[in-house]
N, CA, C and O atoms as a printed pandas DataFrame, in Angstrom:
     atom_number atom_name residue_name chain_id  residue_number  x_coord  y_coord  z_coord
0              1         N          UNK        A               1   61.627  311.506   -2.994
1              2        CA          UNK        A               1   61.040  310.223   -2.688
2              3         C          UNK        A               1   60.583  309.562   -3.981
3              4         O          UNK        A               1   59.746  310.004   -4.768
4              5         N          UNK        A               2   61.364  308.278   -4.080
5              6        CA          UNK        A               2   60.531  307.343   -5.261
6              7         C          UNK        A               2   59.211  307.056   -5.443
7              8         O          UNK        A               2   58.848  306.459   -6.456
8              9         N          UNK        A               3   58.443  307.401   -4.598
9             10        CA          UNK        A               3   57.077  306.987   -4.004
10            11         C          UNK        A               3   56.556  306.509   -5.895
11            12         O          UNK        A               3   56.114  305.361   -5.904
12            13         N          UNK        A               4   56.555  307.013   -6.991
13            14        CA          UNK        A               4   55.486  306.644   -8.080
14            15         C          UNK        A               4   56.525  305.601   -8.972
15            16         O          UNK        A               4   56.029  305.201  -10.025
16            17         N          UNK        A               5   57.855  305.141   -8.673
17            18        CA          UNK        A               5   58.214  304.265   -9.104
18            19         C          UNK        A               5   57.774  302.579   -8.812
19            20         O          UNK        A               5   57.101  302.130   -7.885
20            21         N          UNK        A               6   58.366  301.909   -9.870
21            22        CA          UNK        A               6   57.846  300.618  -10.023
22            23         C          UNK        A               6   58.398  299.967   -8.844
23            24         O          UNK        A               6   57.729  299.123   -8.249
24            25         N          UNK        A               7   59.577  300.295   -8.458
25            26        CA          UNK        A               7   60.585  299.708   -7.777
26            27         C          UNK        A               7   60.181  299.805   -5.879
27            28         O          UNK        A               7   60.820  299.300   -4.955
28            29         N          UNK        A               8   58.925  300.632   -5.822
29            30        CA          UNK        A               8   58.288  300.819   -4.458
30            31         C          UNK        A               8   58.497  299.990   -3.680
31            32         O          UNK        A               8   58.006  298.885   -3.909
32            33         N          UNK        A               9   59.350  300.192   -2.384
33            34        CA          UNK        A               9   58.531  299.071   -1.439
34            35         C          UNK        A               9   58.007  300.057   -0.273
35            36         O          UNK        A               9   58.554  301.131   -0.026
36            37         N          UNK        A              10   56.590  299.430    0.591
37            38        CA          UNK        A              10   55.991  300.415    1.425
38            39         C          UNK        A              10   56.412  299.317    2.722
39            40         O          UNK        A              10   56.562  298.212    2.201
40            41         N          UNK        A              11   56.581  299.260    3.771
41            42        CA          UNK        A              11   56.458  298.835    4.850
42            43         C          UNK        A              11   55.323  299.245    5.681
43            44         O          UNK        A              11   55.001  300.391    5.992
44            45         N          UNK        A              12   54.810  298.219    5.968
45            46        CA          UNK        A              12   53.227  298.511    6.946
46            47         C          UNK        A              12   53.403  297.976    7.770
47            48         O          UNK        A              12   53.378  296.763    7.562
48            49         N          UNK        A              13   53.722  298.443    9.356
49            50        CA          UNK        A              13   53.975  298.132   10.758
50            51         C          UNK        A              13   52.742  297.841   11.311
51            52         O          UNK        A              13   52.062  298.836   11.561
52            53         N          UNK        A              14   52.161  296.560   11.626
53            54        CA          UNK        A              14   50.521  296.394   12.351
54            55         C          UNK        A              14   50.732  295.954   13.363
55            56         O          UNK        A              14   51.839  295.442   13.198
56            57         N          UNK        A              15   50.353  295.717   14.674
57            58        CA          UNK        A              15   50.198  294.705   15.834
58            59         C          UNK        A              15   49.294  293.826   15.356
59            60         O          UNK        A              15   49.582  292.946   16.167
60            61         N          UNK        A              16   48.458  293.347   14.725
61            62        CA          UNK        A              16   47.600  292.159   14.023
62            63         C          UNK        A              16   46.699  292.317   13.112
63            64         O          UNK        A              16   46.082  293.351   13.370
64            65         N          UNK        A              17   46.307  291.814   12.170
65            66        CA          UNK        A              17   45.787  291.064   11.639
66            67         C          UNK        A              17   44.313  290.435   11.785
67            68         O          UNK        A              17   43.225  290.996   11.916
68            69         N          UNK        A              18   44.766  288.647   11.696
69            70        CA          UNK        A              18   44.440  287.843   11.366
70            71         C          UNK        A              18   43.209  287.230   12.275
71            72         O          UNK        A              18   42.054  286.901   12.003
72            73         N          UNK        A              19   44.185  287.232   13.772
73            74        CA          UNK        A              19   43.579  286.179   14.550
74            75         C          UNK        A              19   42.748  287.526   15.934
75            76         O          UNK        A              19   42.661  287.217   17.122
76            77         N          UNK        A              20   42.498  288.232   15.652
77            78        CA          UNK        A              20   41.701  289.470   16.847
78            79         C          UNK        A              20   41.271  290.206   16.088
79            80         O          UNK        A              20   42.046  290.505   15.180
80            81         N          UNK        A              21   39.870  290.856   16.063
81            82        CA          UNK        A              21   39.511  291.539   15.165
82            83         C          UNK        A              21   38.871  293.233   16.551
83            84         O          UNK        A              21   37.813  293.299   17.178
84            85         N          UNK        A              22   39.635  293.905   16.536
85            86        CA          UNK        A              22   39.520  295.085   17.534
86            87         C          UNK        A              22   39.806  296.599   16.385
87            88         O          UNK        A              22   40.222  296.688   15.230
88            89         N          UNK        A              23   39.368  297.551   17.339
89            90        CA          UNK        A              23   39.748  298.501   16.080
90            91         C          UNK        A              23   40.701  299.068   15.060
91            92         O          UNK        A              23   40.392  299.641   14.015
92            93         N          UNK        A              24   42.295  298.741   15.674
93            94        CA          UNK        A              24   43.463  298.797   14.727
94            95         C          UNK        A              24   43.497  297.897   13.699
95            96         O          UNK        A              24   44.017  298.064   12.595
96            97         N          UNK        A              25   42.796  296.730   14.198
97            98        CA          UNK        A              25   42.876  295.567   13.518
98            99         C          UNK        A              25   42.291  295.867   12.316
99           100         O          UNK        A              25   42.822  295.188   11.438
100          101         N          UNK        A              26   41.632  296.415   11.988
101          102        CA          UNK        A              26   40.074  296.595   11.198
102          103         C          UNK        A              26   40.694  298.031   10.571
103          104         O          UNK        A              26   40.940  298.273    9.390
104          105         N          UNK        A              27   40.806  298.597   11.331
105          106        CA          UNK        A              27   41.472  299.629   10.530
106          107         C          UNK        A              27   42.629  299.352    9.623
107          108         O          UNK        A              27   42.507  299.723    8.456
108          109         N          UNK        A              28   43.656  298.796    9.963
109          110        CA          UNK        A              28   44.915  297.810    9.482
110          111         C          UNK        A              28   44.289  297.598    8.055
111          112         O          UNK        A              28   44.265  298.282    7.032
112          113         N          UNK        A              29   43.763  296.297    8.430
113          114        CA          UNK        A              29   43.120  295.794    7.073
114          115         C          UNK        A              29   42.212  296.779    6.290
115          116         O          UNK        A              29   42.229  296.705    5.061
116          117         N          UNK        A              30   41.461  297.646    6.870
117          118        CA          UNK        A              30   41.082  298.102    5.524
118          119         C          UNK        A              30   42.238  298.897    5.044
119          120         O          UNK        A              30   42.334  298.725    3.829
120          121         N          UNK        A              31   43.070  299.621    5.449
121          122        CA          UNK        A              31   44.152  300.329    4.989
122          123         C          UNK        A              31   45.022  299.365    4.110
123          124         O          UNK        A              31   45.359  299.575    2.944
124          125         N          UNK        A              32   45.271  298.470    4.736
125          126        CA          UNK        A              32   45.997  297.266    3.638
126          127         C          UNK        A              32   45.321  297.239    2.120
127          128         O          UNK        A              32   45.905  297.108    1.045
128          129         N          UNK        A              33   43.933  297.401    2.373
129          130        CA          UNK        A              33   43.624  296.750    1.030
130          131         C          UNK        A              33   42.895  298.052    0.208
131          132         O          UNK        A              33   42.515  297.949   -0.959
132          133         N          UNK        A              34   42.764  299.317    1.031
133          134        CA          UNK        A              34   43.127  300.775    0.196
134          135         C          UNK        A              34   44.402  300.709   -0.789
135          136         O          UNK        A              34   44.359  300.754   -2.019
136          137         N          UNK        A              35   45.536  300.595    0.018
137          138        CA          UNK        A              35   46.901  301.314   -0.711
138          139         C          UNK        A              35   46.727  300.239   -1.610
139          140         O          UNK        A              35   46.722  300.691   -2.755
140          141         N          UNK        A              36   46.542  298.662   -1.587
141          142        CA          UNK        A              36   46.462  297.893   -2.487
142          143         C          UNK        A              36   45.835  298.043   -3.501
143          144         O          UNK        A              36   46.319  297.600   -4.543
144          145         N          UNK        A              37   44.507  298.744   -3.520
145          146        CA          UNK        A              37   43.551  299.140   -4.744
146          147         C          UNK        A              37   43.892  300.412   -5.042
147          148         O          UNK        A              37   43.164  300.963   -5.868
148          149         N          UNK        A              38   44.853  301.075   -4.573
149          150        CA          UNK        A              38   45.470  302.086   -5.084
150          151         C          UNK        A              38   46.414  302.223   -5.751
151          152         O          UNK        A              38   46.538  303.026   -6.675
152          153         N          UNK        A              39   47.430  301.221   -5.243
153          154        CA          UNK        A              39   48.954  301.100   -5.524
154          155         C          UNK        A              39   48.688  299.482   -6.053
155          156         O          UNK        A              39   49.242  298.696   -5.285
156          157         N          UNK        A              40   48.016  298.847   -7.114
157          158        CA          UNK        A              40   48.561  297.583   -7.264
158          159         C          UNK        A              40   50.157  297.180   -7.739
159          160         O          UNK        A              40   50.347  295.964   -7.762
160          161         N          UNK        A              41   51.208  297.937   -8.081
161          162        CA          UNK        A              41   52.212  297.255   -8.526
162          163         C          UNK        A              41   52.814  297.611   -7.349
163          164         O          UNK        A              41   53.764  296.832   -7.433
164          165         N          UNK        A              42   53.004  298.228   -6.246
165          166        CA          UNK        A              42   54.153  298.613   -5.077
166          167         C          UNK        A              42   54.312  296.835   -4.641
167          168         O          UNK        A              42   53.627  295.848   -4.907
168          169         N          UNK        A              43   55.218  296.993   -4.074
169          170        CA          UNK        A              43   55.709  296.124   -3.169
170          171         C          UNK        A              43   55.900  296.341   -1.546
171          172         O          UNK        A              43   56.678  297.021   -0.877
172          173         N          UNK        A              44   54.742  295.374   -1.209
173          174        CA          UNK        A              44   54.080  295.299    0.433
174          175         C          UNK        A              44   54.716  294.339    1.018
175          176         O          UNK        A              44   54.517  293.195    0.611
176          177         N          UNK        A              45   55.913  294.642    2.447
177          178        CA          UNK        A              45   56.077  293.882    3.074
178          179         C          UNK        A              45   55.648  294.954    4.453
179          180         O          UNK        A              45   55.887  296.105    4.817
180          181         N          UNK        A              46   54.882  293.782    4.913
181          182        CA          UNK        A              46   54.192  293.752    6.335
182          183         C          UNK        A              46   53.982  292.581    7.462
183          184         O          UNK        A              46   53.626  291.406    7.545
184          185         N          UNK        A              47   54.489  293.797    8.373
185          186        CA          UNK        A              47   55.029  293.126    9.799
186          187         C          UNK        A              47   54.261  293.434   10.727
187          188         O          UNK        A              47   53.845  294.521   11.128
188          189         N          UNK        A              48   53.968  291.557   11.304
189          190        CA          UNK        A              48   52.754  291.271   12.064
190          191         C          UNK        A              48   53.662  291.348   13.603
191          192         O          UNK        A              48   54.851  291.032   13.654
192          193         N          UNK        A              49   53.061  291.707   14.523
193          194        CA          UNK        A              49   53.501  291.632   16.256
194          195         C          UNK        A              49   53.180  290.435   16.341
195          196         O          UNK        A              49   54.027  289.548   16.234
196          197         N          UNK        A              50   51.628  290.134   16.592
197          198        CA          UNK        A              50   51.207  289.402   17.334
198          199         C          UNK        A              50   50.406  288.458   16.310
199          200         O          UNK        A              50   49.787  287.508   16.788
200          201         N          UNK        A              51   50.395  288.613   15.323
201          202        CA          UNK        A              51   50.224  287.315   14.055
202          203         C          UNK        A              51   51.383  285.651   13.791
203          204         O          UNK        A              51   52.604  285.752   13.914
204          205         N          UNK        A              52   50.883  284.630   13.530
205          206        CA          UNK        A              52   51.790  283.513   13.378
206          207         C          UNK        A              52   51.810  282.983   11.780
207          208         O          UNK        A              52   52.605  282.302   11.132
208          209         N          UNK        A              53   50.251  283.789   11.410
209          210        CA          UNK        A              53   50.383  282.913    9.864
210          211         C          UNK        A              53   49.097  283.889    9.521
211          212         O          UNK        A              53   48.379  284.513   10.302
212          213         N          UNK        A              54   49.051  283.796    7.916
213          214        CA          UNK        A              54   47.873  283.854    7.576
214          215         C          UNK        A              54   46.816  283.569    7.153
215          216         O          UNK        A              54   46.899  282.530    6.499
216          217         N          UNK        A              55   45.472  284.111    7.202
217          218        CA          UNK        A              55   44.286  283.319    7.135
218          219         C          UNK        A              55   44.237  282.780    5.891
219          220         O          UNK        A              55   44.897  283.421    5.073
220          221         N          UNK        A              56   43.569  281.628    5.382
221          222        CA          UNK        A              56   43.062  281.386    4.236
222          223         C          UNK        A              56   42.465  282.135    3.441
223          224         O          UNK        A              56   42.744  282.090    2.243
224          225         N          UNK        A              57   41.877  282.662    3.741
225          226        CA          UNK        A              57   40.850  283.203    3.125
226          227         C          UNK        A              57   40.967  285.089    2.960
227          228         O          UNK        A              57   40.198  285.928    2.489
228          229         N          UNK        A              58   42.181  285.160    3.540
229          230        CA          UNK        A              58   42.582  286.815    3.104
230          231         C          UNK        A              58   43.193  286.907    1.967
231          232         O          UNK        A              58   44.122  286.180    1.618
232          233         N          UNK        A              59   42.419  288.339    0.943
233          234        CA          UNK        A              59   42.764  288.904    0.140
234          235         C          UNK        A              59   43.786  289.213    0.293
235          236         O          UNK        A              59   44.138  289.444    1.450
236          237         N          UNK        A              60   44.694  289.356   -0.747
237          238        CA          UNK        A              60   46.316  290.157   -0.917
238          239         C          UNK        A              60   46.727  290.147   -2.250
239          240         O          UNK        A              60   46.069  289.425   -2.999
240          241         N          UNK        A              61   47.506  290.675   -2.648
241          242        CA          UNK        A              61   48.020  290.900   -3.799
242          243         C          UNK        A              61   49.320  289.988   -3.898
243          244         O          UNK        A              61   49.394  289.299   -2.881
244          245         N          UNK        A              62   50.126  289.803   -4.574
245          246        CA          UNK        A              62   51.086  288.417   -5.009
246          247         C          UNK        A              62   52.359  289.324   -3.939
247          248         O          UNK        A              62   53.064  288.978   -2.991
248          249         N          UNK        A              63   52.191  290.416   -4.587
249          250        CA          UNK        A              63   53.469  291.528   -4.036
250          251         C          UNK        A              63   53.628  291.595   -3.252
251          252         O          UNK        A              63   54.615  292.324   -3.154
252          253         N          UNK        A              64   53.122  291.127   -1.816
253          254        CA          UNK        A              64   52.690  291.366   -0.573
254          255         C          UNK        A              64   53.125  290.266    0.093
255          256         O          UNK        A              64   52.601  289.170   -0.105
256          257         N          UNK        A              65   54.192  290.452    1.006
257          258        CA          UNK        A              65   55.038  289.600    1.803
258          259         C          UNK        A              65   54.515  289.692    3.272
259          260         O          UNK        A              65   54.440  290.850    3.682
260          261         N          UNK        A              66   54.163  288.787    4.091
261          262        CA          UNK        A              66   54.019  289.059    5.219
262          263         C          UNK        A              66   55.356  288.783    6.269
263          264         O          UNK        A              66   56.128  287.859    6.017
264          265         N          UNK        A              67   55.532  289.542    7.301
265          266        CA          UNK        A              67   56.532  288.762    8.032
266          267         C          UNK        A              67   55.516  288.922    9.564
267          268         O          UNK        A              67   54.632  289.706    9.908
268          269         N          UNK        A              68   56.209  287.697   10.227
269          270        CA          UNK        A              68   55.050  287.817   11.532
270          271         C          UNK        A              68   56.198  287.199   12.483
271          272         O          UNK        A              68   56.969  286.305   12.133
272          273         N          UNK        A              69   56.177  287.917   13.922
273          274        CA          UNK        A              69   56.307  287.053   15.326
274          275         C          UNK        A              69   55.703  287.037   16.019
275          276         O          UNK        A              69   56.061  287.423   17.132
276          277         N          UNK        A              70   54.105  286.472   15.735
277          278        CA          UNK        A              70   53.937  286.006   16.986
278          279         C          UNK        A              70   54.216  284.820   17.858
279          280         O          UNK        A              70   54.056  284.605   19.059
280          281         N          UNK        A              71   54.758  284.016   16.703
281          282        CA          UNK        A              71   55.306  282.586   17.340
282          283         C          UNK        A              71   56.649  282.608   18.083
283          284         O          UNK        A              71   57.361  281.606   18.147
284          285         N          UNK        A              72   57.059  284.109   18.797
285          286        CA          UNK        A              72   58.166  284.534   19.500
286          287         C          UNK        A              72   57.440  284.219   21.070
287          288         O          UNK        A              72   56.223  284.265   21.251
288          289         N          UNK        A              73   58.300  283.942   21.986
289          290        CA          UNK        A              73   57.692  284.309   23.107
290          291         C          UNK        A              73   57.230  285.175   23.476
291          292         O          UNK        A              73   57.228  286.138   22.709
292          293         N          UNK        A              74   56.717  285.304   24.549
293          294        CA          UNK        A              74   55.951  286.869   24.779
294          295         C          UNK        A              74   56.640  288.050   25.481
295          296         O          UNK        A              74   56.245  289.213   25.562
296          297         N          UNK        A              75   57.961  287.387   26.057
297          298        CA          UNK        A              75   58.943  288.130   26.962
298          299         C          UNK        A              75   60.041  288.393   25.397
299          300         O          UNK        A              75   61.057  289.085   25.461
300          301         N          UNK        A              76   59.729  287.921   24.506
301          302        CA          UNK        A              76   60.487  288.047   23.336
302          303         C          UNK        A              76   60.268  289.001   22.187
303          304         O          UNK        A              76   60.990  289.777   21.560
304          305         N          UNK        A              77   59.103  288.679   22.152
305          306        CA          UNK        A              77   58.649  289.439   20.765
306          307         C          UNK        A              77   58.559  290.705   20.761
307          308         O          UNK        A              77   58.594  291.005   19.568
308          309         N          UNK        A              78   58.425  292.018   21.617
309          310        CA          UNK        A              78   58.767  293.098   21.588
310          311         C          UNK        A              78   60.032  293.328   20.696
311          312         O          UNK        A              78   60.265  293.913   19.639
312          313         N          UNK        A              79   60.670  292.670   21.521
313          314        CA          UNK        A              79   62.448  292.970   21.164
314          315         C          UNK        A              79   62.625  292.383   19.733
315          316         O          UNK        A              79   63.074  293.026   18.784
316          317         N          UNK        A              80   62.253  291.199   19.695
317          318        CA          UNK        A              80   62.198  290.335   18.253
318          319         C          UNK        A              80   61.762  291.370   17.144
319          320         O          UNK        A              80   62.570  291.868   16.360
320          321         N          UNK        A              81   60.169  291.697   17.149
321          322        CA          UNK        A              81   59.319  292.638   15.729
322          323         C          UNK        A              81   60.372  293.763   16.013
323          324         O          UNK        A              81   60.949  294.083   14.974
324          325         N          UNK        A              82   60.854  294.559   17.285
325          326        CA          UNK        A              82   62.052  296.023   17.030
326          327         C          UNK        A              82   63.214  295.540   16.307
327          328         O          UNK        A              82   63.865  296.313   15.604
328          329         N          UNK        A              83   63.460  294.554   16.406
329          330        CA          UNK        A              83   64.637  294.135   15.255
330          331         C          UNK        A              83   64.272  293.615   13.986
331          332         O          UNK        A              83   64.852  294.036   12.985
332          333         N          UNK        A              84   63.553  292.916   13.917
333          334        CA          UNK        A              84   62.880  292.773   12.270
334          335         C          UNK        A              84   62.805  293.708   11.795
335          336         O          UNK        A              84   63.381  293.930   10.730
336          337         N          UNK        A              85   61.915  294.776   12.545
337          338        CA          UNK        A              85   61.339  295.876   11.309
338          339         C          UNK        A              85   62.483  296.763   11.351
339          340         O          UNK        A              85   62.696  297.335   10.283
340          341         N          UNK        A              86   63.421  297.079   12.477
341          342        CA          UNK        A              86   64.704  297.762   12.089
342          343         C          UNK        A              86   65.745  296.980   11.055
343          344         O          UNK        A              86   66.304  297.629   10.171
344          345         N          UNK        A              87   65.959  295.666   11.195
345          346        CA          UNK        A              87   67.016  295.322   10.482
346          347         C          UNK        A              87   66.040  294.815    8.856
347          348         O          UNK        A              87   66.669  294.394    7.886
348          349         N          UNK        A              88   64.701  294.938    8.829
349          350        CA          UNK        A              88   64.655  294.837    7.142
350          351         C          UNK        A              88   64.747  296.341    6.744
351          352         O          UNK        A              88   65.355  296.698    5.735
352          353         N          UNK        A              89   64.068  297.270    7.647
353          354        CA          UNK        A              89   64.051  298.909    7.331
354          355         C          UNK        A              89   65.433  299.333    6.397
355          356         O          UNK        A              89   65.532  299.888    5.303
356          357         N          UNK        A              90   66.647  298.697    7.549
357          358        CA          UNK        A              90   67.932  298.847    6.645
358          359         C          UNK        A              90   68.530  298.298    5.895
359          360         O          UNK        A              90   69.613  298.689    5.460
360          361         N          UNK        A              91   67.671  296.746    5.412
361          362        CA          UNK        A              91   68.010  296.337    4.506
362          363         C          UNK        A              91   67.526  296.448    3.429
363          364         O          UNK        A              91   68.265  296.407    2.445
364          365         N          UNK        A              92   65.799  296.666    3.255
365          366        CA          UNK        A              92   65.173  296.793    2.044
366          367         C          UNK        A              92   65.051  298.196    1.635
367          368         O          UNK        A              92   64.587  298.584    0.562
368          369         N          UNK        A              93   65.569  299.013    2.710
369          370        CA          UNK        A              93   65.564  300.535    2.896
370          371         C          UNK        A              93   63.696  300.794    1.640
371          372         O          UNK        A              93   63.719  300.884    0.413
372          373         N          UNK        A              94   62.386  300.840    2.536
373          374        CA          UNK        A              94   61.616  300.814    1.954
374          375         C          UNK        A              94   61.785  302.419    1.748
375          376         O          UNK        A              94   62.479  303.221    2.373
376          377         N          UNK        A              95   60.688  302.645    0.383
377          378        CA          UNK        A              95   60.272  304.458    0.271
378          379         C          UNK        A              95   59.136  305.217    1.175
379          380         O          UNK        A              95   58.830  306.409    1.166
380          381         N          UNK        A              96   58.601  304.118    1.974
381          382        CA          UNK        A              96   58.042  304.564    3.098
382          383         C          UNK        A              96   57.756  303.352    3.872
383          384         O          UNK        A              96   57.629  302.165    3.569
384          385         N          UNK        A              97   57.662  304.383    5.568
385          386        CA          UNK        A              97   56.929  303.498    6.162
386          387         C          UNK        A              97   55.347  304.076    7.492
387          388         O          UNK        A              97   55.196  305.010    8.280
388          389         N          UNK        A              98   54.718  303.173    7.170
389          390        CA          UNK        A              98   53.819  303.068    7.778
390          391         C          UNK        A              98   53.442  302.504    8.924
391          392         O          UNK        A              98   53.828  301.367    9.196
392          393         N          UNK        A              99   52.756  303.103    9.637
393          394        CA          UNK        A              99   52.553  301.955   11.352
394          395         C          UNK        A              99   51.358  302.487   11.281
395          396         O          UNK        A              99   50.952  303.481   10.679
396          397         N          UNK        A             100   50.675  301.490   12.165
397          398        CA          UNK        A             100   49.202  301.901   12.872
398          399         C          UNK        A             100   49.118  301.854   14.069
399          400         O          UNK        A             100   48.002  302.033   14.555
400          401         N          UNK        A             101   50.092  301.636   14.823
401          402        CA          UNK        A             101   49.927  301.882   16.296
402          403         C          UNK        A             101   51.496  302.607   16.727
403          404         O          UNK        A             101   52.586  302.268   16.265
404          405         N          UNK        A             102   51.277  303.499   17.563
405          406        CA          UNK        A             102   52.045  304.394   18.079
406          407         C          UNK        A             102   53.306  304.009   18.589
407          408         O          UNK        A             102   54.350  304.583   18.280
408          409         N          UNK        A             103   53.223  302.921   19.467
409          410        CA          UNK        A             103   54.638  302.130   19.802
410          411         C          UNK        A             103   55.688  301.951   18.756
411          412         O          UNK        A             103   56.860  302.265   18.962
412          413         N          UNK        A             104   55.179  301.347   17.416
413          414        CA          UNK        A             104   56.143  301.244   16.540
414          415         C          UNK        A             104   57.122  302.572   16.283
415          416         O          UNK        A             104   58.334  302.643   16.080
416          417         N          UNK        A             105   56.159  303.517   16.372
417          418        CA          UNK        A             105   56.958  304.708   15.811
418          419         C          UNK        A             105   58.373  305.334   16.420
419          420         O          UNK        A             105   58.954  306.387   16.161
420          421         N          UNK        A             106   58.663  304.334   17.267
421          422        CA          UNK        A             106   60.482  304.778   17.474
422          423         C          UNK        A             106   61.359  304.038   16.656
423          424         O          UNK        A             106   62.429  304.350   16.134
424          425         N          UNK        A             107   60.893  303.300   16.647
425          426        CA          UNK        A             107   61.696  302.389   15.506
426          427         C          UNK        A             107   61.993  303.411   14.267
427          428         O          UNK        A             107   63.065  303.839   13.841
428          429         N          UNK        A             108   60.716  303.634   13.867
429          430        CA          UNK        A             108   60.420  304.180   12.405
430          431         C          UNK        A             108   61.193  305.604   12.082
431          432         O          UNK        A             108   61.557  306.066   11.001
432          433         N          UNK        A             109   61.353  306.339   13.967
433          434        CA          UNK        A             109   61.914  307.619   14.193
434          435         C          UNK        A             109   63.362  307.444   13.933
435          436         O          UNK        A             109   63.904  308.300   13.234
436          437         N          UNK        A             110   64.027  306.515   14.367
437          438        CA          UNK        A             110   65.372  306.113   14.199
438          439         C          UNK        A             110   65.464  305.762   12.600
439          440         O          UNK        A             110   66.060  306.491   11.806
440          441         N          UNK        A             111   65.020  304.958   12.357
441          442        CA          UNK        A             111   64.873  304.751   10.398
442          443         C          UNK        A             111   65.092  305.667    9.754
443          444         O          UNK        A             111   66.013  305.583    8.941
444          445         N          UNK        A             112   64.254  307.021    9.877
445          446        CA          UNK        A             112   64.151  308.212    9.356
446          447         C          UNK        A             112   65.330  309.039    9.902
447          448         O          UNK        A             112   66.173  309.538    9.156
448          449         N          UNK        A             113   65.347  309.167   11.328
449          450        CA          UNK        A             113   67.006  309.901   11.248
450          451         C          UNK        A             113   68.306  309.375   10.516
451          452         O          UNK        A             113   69.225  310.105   10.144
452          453         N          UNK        A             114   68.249  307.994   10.364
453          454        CA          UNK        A             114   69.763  307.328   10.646
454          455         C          UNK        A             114   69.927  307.774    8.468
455          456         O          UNK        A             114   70.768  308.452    7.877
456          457         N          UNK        A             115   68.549  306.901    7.866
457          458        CA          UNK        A             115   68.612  306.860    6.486
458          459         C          UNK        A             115   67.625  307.387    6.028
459          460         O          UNK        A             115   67.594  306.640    5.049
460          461         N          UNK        A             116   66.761  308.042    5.872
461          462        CA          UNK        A             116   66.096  309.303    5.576
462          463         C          UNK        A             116   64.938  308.600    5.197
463          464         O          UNK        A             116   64.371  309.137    4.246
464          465         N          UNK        A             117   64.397  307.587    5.616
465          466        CA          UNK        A             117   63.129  306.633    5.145
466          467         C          UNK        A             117   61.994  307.708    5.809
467          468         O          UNK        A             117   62.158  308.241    6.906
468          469         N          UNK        A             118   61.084  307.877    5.139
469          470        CA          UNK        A             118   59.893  308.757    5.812
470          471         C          UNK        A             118   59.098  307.647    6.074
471          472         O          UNK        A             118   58.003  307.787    6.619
C-alpha cells in the first residue's frame, strides 16, 4: 500500500455533513479534520449521501474535493452515491477507503475484491 506517498488519495464515504448535525455526522467531521491534521498533503475526495453543497464556513484543506447527491431524488440517490463512489473507486483507484456508516461498506467490499483497494 502507497499509504506514505505524496500521490495519496483517501476516499471518505459519509451520509452527511453539513446540513444535520447527529452522531455520524460529528463523528465524520471530526475524523475529516484528524486525518487532515495528520495527513496534510494526501488527497481527500469525499462523498456526501445526503449533502447538496458546502457550508461556508467549513474548514478543509485545498486537497479536499467534495462530491455530494443530495440534490438526487430520494428514490434516486441510493443508487446514484452506489455508483459515484463505485465508478470514482475505479477510476481514481484511491489507496484507501473509508466509510462511516455501515451501508456503504458493500460497495467498498466489491472495490476491494474486484481491485485490491483496502
Amino acid at each position: 500500500m502507497k499509504f506514505c506517498s505524496q500521490e495519496t488519495v483517501l476516499h471518505l464515504w459519509f451520509p452527511n455533513l453539513f446540513y444535520f448535525k447527529g452522531g455520524i455526522q460529528l463523528y465524520s467531521a471530526f475524523f475529516l479534520e484528524a486525518l487532515q491534521t495528520l495527513y496534510p498533503k494526501k488527497y481527500y475526495d469525499v462523498f456526501l449521501k445526503h449533502d447538496t453543497r458546502c457550508l461556508p464556513d467549513f474548514n478543509f484543506l485545498t486537497n479536499t474535493q467534495f462530491h455530494f447527491t443530495g440534490n438526487y431524488p430520494l428514490a434516486l440517490r441510493t443508487p446514484g452515491f452506489a455508483t459515484k463512489i463505485a465508478g470514482y473507486g475505479i477510476w481514481r483507484r484511491p489507496n484507501l477507503i473509508i466509510s462511516t456508516h455501515l451501508n456503504f461498506t458493500v460497495a467498498a467490499y466489491w472495490l476491494k475484491r474486484l481491485l485490491g483497494i483496502p
